[in-house]
C-alpha positions in Angstrom: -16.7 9.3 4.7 -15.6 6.2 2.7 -13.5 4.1 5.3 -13.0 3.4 9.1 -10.0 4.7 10.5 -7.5 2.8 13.4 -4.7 5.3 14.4 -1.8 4.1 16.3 0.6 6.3 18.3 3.8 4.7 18.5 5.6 4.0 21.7 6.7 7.5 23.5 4.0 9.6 21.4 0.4 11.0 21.9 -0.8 9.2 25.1 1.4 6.0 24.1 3.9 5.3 26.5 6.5 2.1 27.9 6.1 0.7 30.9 9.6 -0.6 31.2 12.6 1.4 31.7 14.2 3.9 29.5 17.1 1.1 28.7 14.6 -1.6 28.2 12.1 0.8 26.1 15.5 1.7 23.6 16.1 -1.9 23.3 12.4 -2.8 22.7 10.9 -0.2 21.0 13.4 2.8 19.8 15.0 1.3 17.1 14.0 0.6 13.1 13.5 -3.1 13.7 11.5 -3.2 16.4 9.6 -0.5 15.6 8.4 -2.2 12.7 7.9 -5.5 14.3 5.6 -4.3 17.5 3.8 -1.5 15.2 2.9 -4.8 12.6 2.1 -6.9 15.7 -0.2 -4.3 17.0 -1.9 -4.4 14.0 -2.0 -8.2 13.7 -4.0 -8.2 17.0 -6.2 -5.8 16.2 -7.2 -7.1 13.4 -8.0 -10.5 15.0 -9.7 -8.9 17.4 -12.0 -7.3 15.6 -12.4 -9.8 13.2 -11.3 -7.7 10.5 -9.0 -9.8 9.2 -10.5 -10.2 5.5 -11.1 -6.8 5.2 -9.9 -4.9 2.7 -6.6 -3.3 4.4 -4.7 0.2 3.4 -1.8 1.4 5.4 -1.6 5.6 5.7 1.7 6.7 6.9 3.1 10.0 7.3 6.8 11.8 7.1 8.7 9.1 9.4 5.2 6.9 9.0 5.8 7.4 5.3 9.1 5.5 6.4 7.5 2.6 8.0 4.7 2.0 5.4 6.8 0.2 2.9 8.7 -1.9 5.8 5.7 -2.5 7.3 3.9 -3.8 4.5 6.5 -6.1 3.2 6.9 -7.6 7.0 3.2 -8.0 7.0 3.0 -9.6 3.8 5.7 -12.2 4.4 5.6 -12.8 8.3 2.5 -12.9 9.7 0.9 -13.5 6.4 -1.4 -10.3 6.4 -1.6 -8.3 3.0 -2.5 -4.5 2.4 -5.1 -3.7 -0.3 -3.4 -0.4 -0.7 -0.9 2.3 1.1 -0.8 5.9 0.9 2.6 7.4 2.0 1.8 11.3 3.1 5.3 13.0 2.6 7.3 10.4 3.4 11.1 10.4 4.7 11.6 7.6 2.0 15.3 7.7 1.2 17.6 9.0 3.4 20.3 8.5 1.4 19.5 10.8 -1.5 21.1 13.4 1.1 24.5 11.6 1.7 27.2 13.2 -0.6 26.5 16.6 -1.4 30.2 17.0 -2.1 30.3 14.9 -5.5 27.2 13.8 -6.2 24.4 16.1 -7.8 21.5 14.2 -6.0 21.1 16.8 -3.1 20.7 19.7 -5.2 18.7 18.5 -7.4 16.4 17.3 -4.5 15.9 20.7 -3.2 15.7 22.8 -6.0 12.4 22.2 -7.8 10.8 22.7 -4.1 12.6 26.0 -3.8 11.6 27.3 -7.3 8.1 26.1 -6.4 7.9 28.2 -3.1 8.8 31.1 -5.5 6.0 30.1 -8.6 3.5 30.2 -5.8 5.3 33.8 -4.2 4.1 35.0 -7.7 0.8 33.2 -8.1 2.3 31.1 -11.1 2.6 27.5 -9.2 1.2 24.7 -11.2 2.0 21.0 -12.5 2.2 22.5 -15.7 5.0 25.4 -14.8 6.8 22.5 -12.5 7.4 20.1 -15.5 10.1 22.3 -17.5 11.9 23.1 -13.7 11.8 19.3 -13.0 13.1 18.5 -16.5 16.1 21.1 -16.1 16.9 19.5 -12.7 17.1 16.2 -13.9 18.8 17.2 -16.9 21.0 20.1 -17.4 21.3 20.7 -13.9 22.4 17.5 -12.9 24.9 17.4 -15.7 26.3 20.7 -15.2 26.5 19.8 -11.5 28.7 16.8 -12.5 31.0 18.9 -14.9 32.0 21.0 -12.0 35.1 23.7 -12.6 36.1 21.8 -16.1 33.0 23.9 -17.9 33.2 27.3 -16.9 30.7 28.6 -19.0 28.1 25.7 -18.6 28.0 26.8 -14.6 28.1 30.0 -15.4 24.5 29.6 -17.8 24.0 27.4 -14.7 23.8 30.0 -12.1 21.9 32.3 -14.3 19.4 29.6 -14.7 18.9 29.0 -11.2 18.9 32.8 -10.0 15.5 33.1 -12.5 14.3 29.9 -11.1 14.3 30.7 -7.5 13.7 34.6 -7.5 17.0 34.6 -5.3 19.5 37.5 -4.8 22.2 36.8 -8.2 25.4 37.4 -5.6 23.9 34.6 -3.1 23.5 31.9 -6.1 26.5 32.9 -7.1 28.3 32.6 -4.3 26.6 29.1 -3.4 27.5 27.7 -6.6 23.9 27.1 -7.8 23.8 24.3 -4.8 21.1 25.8 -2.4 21.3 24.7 0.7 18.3 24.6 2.5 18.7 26.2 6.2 20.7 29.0 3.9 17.7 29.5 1.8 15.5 29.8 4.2 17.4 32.8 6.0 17.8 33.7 3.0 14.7 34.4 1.5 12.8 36.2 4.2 16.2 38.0 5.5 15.2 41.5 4.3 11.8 41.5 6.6 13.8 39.3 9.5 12.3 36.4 9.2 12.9 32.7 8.7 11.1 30.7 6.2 9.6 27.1 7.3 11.8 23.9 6.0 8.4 22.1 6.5 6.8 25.0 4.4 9.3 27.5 3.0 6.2 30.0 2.9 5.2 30.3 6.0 7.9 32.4 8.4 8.1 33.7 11.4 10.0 36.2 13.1 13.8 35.2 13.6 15.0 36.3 16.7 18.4 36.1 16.2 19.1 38.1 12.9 22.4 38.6 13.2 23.8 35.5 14.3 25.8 32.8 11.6 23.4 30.3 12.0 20.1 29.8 12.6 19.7 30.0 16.4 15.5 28.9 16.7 13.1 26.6 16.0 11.3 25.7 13.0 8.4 28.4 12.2 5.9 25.9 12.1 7.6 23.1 13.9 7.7 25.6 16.8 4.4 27.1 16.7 2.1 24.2 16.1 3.2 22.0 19.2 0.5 23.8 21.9 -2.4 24.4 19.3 -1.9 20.6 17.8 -2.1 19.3 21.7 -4.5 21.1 23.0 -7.2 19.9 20.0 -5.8 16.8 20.3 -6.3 16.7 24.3 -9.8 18.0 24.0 -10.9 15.7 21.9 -9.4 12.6 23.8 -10.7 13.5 27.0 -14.1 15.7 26.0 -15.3 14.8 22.7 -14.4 11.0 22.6 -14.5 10.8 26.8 -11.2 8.8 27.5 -9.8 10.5 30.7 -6.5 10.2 30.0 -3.4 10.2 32.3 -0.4 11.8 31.7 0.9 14.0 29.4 0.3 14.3 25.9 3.5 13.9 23.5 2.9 15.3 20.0 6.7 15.5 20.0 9.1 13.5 22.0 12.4 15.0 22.4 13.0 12.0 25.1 12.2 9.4 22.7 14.2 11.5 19.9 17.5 11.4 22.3 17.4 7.5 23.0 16.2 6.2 19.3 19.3 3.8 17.7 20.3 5.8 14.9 21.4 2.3 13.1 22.3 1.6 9.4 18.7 0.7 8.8 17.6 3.9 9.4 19.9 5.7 7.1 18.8 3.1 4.3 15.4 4.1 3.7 12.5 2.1 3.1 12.6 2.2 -1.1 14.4 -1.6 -1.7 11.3 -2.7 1.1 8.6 -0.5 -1.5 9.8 -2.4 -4.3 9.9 -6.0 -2.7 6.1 -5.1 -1.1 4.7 -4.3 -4.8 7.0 -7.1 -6.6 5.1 -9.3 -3.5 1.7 -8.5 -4.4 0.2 -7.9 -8.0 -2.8 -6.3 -6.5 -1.3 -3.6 -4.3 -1.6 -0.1 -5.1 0.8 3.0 -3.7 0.1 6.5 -3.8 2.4 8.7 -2.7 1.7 12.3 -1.9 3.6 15.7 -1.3 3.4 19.0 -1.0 5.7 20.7 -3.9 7.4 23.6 -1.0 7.8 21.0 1.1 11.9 20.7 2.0 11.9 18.3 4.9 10.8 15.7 2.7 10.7 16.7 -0.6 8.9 15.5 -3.5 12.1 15.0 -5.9 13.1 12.3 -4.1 9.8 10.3 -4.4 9.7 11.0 -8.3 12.8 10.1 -8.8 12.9 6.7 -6.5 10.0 5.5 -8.3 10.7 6.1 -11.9 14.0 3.9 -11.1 11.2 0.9 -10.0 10.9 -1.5 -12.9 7.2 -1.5 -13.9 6.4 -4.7 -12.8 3.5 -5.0 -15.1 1.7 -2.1 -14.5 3.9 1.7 -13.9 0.5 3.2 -12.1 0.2 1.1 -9.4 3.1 3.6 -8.2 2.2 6.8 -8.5 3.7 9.9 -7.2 1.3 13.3 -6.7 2.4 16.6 -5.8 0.1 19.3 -4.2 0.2 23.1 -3.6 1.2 23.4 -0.1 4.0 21.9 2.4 4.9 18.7 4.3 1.4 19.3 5.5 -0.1 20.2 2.3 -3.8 18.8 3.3 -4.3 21.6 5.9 -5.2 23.9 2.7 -8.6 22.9 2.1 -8.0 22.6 -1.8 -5.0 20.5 -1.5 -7.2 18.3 1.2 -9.9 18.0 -1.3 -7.4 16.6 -3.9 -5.7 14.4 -1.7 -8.9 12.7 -0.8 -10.2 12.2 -4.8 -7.1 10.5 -5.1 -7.1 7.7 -2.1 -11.1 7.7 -3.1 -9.6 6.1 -6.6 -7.0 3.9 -4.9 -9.6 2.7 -3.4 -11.3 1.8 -6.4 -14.7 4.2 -5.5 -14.3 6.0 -9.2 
């Protein structure tokens, strides 16, 4: 309604494929570095080719695309000289790292734990911005420090576990026995296990039957991960081949487990993309990021964004960052009120009111 759209599947997904061996495709395409450079370069050309080039430019990104946008950016602002007006990161896997240590560091926990009392808030009909700020203060406060204290307070992780029991609507003697540290595959067992079934980590309220009750660990897909890989195809197919006429060949990958088995897992990877966010807005006085997630999301979730960006220095203006939170999961904008949000806010980073 208020901008064209270009979408680009990378190498190995949708209808996008190599034509080079799968050695030759890993070494081209299925790593970080090169799958920023040939992603930018697509762009490059397609904006010369379309002689779009002064156009006003935004980058949308989603989950591991939410991963790229910042690297992307900053390799299009300072290699092949092309700038981005704006870029909208939709869930994004934006620091890694933030999961690393769960053995000292408090960071992990505190990650998790406002998205898990916000799956409960909304359980009860109480989720808000407004009931999220005191459970986002604790976790960055109290929590955090009690975390740290570890067995020399006693009674401050006692209070602790108390705290976090009301928080999360959880059984007391599974808190308890966690050490206020929920961990997320537990919790989502956990939390459905009296009607046998298995909570979402994409969306910790939508479950699904767990076939395997009884077993230690979780031995099935994803609820939603699972179940929306046919209807997502099949609309997507249609569309290619009826609605827009393309008669495609070959299959259609909205997941690639191929592609998943021969990507480089290197150090670049594991670093994130928030020092690239930094050095993309430090680049470019005019550029403008919003960052968006759905508060019960827990494959990305939203703590790590808020608290990535309020360690950014300002750099003259603090809102040219933002971070916005949503009622709904990793896909958030498939609840038509959350969609309806979403889009007010990319209609102001745009600059259309």
């Amino acid at each position: 309604g208020f901008t064209d759209l270009v979408f680009i599947d990378p190498i190995g997904t949708g209808y996008s494929r190599a034509l080079v061996d799968d050695k030759q495709a890993t070494k081209d395409f299925y790593s970080t570095d090169a799958d920023i450079k040939y992603l930018s370069r697509i762009m490059y050309d397609w904006l010369v080719k379309n002689g779009r080039m002064d156009s006003r430019k935004y980058y949308v990104g989603e989950s591991y695309g939410g991963f790229r946008g910042p690297r992307i950016t900053a390799y299009m602002q300072t290699r092949l000289g092309v700038a981005m007006s704006g870029v909208i990161l939709i869930s994004p896997y934006l620091d890694p790292g933030a999961w690393s240590d769960n053995t000292v560091s408090p960071l992990p926990w505190m990650i998790t734990l406002p998205s898990i009392a916000a799956a409960y808030l909304e359980r009860e009909g109480r989720l808000s911005a407004a009931a999220m700020a005191p459970i986002i203060a604790y976790t960055r406060g109290e929590y955090a420090t009690t975390l740290m204290k570890g067995r020399s307070d006693p009674a401050a992780t006692e209070a602790m576990i108390k705290k976090v029991t009301a928080l999360t609507g959880l059984d007391p003697v599974f808190v308890e026995r966690s050490g206020g540290r929920i961990e997320t595959q537990a919790y989502l067992r956990e939390v459905y296990r009296a009607e046998g079934r298995l909570g979402s980590r994409y969306d910790s309220n939508v479950t699904a039957w767990d076939p395997f009750p009884y077993a230690p660990h979780q031995e099935t897909g994803d609820p939603i991960l699972s179940s929306i890989i046919a209807p997502t195809t099949t609309a997507m197919v249609h569309f290619v081949t009826q609605t827009v006429g393309w008669k495609a060949e070959g299959g259609y990958h909205a997941l690639n487990y191929q592609v998943n088995r021969l990507w480089h897992q290197d150090d670049d990877a594991r670093d994130g993309s928030v020092r690239q966010l930094r050095q993309a807005v430090a680049n470019d006085a005019n550029l403008r990021v919003l960052i968006a997630h759905g508060w019960t999301d827990l494959s990305c979730p939203f703590m790590v964004s808020v608290l990535a960006v309020d360690q950014m220095p300002a750099m003259g203006d603090p809102t040219r960052v933002q971070v916005k939170e949503y009622p709904g999961g990793h896909m958030f904008y498939s609840r038509a009120d959350s969609q309806t949000l979403l889009t007010a806010d990319v209609e102001k980073l745009y600059g259309l009111h």
